[in-house]
BAPA-953658 format. One record per residue (C-alpha): x negated, y negated, z; residue number from 0. Coordinates in nm, 2 decimals. Example, Ala and Ser with C-alpha at 12.3 -4.5 7.8 and 13.67 -1.06 7.14 Angstrom:
2
{px->-1.23 py->0.45 pz->0.78 n->0}
{px->-1.37 py->0.11 pz->0.71 n->1}
//
This chain:
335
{px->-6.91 py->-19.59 pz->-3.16 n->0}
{px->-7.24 py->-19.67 pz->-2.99 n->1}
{px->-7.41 py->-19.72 pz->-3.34 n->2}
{px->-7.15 py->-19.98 pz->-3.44 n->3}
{px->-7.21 py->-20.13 pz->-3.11 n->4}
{px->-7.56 py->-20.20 pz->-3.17 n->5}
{px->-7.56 py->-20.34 pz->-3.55 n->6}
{px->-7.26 py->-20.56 pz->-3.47 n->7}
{px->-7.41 py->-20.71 pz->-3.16 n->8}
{px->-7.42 py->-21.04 pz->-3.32 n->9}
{px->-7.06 py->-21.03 pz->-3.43 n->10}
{px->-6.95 py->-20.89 pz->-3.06 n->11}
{px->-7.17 py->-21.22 pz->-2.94 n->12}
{px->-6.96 py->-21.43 pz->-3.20 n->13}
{px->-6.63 py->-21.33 pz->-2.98 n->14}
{px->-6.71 py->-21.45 pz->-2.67 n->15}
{px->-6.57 py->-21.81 pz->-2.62 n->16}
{px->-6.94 py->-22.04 pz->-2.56 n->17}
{px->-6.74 py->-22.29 pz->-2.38 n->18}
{px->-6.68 py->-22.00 pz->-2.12 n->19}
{px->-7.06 py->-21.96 pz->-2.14 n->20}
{px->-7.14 py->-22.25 pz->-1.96 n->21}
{px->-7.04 py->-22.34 pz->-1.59 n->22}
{px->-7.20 py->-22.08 pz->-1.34 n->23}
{px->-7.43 py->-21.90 pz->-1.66 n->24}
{px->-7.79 py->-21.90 pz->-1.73 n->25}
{px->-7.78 py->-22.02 pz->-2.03 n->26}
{px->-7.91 py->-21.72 pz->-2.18 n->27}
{px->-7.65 py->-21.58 pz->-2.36 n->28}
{px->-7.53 py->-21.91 pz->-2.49 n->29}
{px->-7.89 py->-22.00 pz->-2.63 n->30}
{px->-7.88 py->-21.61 pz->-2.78 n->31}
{px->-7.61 py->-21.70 pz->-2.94 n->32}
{px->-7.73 py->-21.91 pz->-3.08 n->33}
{px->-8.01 py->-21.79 pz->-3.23 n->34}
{px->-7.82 py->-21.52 pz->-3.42 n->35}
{px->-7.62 py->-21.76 pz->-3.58 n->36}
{px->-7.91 py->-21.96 pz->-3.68 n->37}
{px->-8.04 py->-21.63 pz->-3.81 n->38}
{px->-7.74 py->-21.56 pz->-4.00 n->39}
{px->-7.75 py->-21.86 pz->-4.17 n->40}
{px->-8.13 py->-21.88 pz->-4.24 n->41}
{px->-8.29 py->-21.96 pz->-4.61 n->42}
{px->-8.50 py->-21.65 pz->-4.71 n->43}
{px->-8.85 py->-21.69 pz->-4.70 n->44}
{px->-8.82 py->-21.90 pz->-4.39 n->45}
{px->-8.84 py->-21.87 pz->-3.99 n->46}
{px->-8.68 py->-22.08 pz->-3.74 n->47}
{px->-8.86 py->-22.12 pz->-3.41 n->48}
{px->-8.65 py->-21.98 pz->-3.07 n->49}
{px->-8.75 py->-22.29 pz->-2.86 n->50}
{px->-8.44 py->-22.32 pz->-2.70 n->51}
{px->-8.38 py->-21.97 pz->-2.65 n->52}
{px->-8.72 py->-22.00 pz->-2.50 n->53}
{px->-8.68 py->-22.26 pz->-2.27 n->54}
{px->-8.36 py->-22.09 pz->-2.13 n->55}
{px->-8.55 py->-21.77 pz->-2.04 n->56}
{px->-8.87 py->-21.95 pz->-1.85 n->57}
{px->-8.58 py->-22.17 pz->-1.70 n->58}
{px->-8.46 py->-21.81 pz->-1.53 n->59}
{px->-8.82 py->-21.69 pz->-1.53 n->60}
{px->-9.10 py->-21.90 pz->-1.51 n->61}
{px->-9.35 py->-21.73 pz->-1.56 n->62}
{px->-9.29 py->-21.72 pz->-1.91 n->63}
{px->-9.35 py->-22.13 pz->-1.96 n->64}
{px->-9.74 py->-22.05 pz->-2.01 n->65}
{px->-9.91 py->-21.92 pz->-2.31 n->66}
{px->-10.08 py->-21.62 pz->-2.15 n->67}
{px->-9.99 py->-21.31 pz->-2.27 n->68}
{px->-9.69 py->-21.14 pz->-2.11 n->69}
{px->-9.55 py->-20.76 pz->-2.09 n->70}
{px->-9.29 py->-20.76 pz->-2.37 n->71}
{px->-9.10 py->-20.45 pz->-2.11 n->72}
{px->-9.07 py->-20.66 pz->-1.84 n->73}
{px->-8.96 py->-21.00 pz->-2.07 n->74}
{px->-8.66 py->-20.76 pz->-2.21 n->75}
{px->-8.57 py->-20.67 pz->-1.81 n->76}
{px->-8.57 py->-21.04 pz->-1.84 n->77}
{px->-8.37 py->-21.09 pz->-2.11 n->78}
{px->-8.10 py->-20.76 pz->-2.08 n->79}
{px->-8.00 py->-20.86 pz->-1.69 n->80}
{px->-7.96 py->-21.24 pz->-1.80 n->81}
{px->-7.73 py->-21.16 pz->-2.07 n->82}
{px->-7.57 py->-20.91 pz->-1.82 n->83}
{px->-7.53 py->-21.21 pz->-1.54 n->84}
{px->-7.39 py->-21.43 pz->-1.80 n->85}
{px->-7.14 py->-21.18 pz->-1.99 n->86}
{px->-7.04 py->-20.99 pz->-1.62 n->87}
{px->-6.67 py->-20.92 pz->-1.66 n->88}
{px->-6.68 py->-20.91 pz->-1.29 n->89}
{px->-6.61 py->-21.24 pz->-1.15 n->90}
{px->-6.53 py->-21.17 pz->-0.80 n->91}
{px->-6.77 py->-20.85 pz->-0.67 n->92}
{px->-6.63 py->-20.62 pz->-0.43 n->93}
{px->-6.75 py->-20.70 pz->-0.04 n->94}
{px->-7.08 py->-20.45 pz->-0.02 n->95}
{px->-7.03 py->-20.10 pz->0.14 n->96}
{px->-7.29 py->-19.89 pz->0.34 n->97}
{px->-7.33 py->-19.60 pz->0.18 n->98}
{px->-7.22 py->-19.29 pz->0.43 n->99}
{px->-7.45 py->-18.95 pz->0.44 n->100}
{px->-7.22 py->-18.66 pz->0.30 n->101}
{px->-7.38 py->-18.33 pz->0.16 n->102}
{px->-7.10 py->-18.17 pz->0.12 n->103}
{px->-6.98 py->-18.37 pz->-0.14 n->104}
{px->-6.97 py->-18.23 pz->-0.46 n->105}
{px->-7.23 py->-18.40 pz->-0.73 n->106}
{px->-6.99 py->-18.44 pz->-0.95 n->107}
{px->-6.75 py->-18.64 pz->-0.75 n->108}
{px->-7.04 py->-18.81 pz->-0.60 n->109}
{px->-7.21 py->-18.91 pz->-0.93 n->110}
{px->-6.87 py->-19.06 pz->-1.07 n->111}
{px->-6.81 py->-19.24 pz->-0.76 n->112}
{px->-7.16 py->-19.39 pz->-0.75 n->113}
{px->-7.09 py->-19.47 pz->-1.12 n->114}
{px->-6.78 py->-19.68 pz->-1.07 n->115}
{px->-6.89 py->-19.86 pz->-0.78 n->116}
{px->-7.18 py->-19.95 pz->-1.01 n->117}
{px->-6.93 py->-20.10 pz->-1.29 n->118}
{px->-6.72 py->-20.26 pz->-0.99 n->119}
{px->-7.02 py->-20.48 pz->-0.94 n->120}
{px->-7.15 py->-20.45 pz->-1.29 n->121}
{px->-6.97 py->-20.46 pz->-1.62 n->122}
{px->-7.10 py->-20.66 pz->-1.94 n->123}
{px->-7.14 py->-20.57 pz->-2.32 n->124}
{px->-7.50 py->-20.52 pz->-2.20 n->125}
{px->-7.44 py->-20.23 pz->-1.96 n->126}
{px->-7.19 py->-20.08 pz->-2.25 n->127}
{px->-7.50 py->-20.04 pz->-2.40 n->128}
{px->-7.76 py->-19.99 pz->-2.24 n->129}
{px->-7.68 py->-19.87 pz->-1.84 n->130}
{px->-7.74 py->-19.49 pz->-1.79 n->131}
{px->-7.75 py->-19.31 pz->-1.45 n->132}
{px->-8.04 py->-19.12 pz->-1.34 n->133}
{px->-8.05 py->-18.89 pz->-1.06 n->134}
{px->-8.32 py->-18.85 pz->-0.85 n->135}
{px->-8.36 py->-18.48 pz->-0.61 n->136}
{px->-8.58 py->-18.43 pz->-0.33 n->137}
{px->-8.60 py->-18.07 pz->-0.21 n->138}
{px->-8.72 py->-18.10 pz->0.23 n->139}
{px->-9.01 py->-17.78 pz->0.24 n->140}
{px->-8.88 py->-17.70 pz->0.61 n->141}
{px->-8.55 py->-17.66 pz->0.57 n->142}
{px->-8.48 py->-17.66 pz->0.23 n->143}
{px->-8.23 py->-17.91 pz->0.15 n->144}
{px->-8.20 py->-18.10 pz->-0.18 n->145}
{px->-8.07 py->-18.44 pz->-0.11 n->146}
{px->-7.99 py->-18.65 pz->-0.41 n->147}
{px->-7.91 py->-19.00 pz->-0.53 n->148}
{px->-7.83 py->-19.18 pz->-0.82 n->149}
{px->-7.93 py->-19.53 pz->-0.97 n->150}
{px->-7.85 py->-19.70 pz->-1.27 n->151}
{px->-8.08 py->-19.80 pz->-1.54 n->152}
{px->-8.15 py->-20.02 pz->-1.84 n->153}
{px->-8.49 py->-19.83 pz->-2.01 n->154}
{px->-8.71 py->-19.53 pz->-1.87 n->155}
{px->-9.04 py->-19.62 pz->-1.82 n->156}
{px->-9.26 py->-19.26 pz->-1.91 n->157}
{px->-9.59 py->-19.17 pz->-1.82 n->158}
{px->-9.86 py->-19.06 pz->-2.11 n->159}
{px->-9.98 py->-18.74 pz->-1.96 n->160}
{px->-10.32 py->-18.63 pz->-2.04 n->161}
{px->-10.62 py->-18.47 pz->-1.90 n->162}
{px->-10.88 py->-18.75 pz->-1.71 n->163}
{px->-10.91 py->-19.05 pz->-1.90 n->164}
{px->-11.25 py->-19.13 pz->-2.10 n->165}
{px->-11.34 py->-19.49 pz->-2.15 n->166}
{px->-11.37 py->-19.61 pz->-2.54 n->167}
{px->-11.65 py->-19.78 pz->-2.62 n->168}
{px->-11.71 py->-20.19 pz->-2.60 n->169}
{px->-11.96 py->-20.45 pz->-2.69 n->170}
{px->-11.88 py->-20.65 pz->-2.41 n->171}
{px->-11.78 py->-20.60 pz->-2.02 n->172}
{px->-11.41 py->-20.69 pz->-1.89 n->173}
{px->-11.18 py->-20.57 pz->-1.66 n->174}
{px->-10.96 py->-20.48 pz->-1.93 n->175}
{px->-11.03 py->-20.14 pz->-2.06 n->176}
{px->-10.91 py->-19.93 pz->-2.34 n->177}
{px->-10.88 py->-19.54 pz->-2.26 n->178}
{px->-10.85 py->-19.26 pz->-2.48 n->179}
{px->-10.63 py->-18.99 pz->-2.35 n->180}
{px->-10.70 py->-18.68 pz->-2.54 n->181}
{px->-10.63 py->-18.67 pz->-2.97 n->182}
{px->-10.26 py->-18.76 pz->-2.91 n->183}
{px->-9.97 py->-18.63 pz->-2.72 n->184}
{px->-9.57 py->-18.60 pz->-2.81 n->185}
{px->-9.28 py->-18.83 pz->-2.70 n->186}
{px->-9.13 py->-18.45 pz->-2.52 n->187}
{px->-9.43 py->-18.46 pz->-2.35 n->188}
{px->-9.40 py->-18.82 pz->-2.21 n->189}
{px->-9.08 py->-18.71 pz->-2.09 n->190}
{px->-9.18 py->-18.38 pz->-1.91 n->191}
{px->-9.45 py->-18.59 pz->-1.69 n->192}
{px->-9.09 py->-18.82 pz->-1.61 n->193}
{px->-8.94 py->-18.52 pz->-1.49 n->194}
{px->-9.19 py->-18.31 pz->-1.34 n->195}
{px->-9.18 py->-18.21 pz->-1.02 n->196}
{px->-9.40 py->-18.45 pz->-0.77 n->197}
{px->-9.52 py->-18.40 pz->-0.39 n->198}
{px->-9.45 py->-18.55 pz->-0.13 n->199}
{px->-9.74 py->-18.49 pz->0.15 n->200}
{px->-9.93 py->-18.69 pz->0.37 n->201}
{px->-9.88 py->-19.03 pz->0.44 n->202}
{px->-9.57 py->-18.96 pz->0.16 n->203}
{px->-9.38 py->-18.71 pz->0.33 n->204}
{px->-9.02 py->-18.76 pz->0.29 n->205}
{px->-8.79 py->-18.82 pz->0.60 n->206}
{px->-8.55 py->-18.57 pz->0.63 n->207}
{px->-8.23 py->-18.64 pz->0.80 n->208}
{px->-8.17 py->-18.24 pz->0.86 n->209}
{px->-8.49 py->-18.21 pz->1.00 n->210}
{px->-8.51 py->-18.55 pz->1.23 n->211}
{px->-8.86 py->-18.61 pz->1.13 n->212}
{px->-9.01 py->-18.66 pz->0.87 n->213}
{px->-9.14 py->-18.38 pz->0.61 n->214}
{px->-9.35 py->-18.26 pz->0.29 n->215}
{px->-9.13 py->-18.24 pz->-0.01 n->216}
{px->-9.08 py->-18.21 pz->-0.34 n->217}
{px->-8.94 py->-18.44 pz->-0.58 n->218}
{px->-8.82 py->-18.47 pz->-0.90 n->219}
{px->-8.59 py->-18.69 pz->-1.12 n->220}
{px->-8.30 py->-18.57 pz->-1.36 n->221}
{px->-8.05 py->-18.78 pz->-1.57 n->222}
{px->-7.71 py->-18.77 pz->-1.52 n->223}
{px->-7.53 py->-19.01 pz->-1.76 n->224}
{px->-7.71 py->-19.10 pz->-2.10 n->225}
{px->-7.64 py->-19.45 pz->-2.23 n->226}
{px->-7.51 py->-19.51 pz->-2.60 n->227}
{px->-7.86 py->-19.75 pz->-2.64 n->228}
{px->-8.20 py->-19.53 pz->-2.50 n->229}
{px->-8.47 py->-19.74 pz->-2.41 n->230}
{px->-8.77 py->-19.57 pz->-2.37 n->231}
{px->-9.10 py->-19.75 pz->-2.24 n->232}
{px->-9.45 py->-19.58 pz->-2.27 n->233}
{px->-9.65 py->-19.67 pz->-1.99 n->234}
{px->-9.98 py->-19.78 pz->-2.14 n->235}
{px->-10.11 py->-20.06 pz->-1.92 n->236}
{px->-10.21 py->-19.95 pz->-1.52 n->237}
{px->-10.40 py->-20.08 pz->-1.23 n->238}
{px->-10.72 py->-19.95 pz->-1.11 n->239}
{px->-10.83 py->-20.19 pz->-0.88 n->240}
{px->-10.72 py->-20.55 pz->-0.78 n->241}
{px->-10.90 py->-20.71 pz->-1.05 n->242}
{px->-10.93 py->-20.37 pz->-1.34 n->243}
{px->-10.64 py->-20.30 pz->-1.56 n->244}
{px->-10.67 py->-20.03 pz->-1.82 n->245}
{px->-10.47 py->-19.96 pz->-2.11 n->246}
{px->-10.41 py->-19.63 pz->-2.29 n->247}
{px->-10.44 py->-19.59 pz->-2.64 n->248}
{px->-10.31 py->-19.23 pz->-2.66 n->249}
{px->-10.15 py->-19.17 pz->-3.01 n->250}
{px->-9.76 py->-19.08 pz->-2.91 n->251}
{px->-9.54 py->-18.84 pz->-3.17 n->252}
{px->-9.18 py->-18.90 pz->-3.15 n->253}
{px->-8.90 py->-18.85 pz->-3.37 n->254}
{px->-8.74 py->-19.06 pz->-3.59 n->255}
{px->-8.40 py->-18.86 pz->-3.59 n->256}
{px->-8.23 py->-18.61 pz->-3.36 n->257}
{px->-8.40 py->-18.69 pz->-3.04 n->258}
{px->-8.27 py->-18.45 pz->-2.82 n->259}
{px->-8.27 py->-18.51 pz->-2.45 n->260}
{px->-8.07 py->-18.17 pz->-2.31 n->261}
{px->-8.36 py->-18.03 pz->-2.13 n->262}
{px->-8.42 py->-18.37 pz->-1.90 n->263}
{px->-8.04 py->-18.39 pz->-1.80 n->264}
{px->-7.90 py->-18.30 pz->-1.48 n->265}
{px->-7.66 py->-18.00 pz->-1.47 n->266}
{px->-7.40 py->-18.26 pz->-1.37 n->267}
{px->-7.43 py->-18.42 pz->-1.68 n->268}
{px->-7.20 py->-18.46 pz->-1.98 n->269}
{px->-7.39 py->-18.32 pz->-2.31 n->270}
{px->-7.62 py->-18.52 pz->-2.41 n->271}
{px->-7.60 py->-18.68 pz->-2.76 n->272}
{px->-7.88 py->-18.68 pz->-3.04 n->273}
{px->-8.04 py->-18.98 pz->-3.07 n->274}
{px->-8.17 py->-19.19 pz->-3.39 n->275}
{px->-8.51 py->-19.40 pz->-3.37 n->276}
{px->-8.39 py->-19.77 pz->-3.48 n->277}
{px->-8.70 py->-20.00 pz->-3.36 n->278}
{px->-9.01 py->-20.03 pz->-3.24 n->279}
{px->-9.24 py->-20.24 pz->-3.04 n->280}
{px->-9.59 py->-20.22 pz->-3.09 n->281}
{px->-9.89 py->-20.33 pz->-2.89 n->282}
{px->-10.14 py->-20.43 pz->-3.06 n->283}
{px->-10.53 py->-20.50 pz->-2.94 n->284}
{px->-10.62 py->-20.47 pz->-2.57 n->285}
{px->-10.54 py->-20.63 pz->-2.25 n->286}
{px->-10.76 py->-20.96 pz->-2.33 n->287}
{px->-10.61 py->-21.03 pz->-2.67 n->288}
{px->-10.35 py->-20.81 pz->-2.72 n->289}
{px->-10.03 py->-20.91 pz->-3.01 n->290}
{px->-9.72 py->-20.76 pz->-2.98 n->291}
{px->-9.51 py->-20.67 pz->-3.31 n->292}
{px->-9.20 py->-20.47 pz->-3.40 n->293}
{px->-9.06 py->-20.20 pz->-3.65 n->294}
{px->-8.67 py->-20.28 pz->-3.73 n->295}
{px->-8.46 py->-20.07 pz->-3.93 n->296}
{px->-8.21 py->-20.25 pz->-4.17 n->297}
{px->-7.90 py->-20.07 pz->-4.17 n->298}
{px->-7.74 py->-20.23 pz->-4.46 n->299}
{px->-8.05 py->-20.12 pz->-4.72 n->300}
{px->-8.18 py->-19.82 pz->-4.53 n->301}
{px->-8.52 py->-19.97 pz->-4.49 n->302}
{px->-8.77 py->-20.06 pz->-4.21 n->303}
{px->-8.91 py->-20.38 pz->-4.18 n->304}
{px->-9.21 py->-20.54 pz->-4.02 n->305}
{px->-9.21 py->-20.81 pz->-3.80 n->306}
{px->-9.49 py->-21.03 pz->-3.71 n->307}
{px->-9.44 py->-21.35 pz->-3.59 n->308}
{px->-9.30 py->-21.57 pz->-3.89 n->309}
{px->-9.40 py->-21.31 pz->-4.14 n->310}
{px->-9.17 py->-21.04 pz->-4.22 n->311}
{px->-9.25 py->-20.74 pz->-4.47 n->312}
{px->-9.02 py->-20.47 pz->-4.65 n->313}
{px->-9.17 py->-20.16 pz->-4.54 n->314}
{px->-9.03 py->-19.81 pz->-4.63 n->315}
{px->-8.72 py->-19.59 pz->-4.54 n->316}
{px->-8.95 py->-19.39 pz->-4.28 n->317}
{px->-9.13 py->-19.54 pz->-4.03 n->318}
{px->-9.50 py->-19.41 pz->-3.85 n->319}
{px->-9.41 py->-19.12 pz->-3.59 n->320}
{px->-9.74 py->-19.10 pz->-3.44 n->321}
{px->-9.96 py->-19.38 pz->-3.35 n->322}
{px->-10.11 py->-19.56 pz->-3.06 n->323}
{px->-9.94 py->-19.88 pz->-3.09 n->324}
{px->-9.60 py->-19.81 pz->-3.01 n->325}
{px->-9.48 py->-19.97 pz->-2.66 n->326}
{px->-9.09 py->-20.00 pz->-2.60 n->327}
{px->-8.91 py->-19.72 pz->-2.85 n->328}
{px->-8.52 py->-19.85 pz->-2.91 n->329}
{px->-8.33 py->-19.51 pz->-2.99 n->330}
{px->-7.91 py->-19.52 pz->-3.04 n->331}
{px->-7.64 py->-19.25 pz->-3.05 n->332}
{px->-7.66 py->-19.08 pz->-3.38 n->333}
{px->-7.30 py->-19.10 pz->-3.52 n->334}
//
């Protein structure tokens, strides 16, 4: 089951032969390794120190090598496709094959083929977990065609809708700003604004291959196949300039059991399960000086636990639904 998956990651990890984690890897997963042995074997009421774990991500990315403050989404992109590269069960890909315009293909037989030509290339404990397919639908205002596609994916990255944005208040001037979007807004809603239909007009009209030229449209995005391990990533932090970022500080609600997703699937799709909150990542602070932390729940004693830095604290068997600090929320399959 996907739950099982998930808490016995480490022992799944403890499987894999290291020597054949060497030659033509990363390093990643070896390092990750590891690390959850050394945290298996840990003293209580002591931390170990993930230098060489570390030094094998900024070796793939880096970026990372400095001490500046870093997006924690895009360091787990990082982290999830380097443990994919290094645990691929495909060793020789397939020679790459231009996709051929059909729309009379049935979705259904076009969604499964799209999905195993994704695992002919792609195939790891990682995408076990994590890969789902999302299908994205654009609807030509001229002729009226939908044309669709689909693309795999590792975590959703939803928008916090809200009416226009007022800045909080600061004793000092940066280009990193705090904003306030309204009291607070649900985790449903976060995925509505994902799903909601968008324009395409202007200098974004949509090329339509019916047409010959290129057209105003409407688009929209739908998923198709749900993965056992939902990743879902609140988009707090956005541009406004060159040099101006912003982040949001919207207080989110979401559920800490039976998250249901059935109204953002894709008629294609297989029922979607219910889904159980297992960990959190929290932002904490603002752009400048920001901290990241995380909420884990302990499957063996049915409590959440705190994690900040080398401290660790024994919090309760529910965990905050609502608040402005959660970043990255880690749902899986609810057996």
């Amino acid at each position: 089951a996907g739950r099982d998956g998930v808490w016995n990651f480490s022992q799944a990890m403890n499987k894999i032969d290291k020597a054949s984690l060497g030659v033509g890897t990363s390093g990643v997963a070896a390092s990750f390794l590891d690390l959850l042995t050394q945290l298996h074997q840990v003293k209580e009421y002591s931390a170990i120190s993930p230098t060489e774990f570390r030094d094998s991500i900024t070796a793939k990315a880096s970026y990372f090598a400095d001490d500046d403050q870093h997006d924690c989404q895009e360091f787990l992109r990082v982290l999830l496709d380097a443990l994919h590269d290094d645990l691929n069960r495909v060793k020789v890909k397939p020679p790459h094959v231009e996709e051929k315009d059909d729309d009379d293909e049935p979705e259904e037989q076009k969604a499964a083929r799209l999905w195993q030509k994704q695992l002919s290339h792609s195939d790891s404990p990682v995408t076990d977990l994590f890969c789902g397919q999302l299908k994205s639908n654009v609807r030509c205002h001229s002729c009226s065609t939908v044309f669709t596609c689909y693309d795999a994916f590792m975590d959703l990255s939803l928008p916090i809708p809200a009416a226009s944005p007022k800045p909080m208040s600061s004793s000092f001037t940066s280009p990193f700003k705090s904003f306030s979007r309204g009291d607070s807004c649900t985790l449903e809603d976060c995925l509505r604004a994902f799903t909601t239909e968008e324009e395409l007009c202007g200098d974004e009209q949509y090329y339509c291959r019916k047409c010959k030229s290129h057209q105003s449209a409407t688009k929209w995005l739908q998923i198709n196949r749900f993965p056992k391990v939902l990743v879902l990533h609140l988009k707090r932090f956005s541009w406004t300039g060159m040099w101006s970022r912003n982040k949001l500080t919207t207080p989110v609600e979401f559920p800490q059991y039976n998250l249901d997703m059935v109204d953002f699937g894709s008629k294609e799709a297989i029922q979607p399960p219910l889904y159980n909150l297992f960990a959190i990542s929290h932002h904490m602070g603002g752009l400048g000086g920001g901290h990241y932390t995380a909420s884990c729940l302990n499957e063996g004693d049915g409590y959440w636990y705190d994690y900040n830095d080398q401290f660790v604290k024994k919090a309760a068997q529910t965990v905050s639904t609502s608040t402005a600090s959660a970043y990255i929320l880690f749902y899986v399959e609810a057996s």
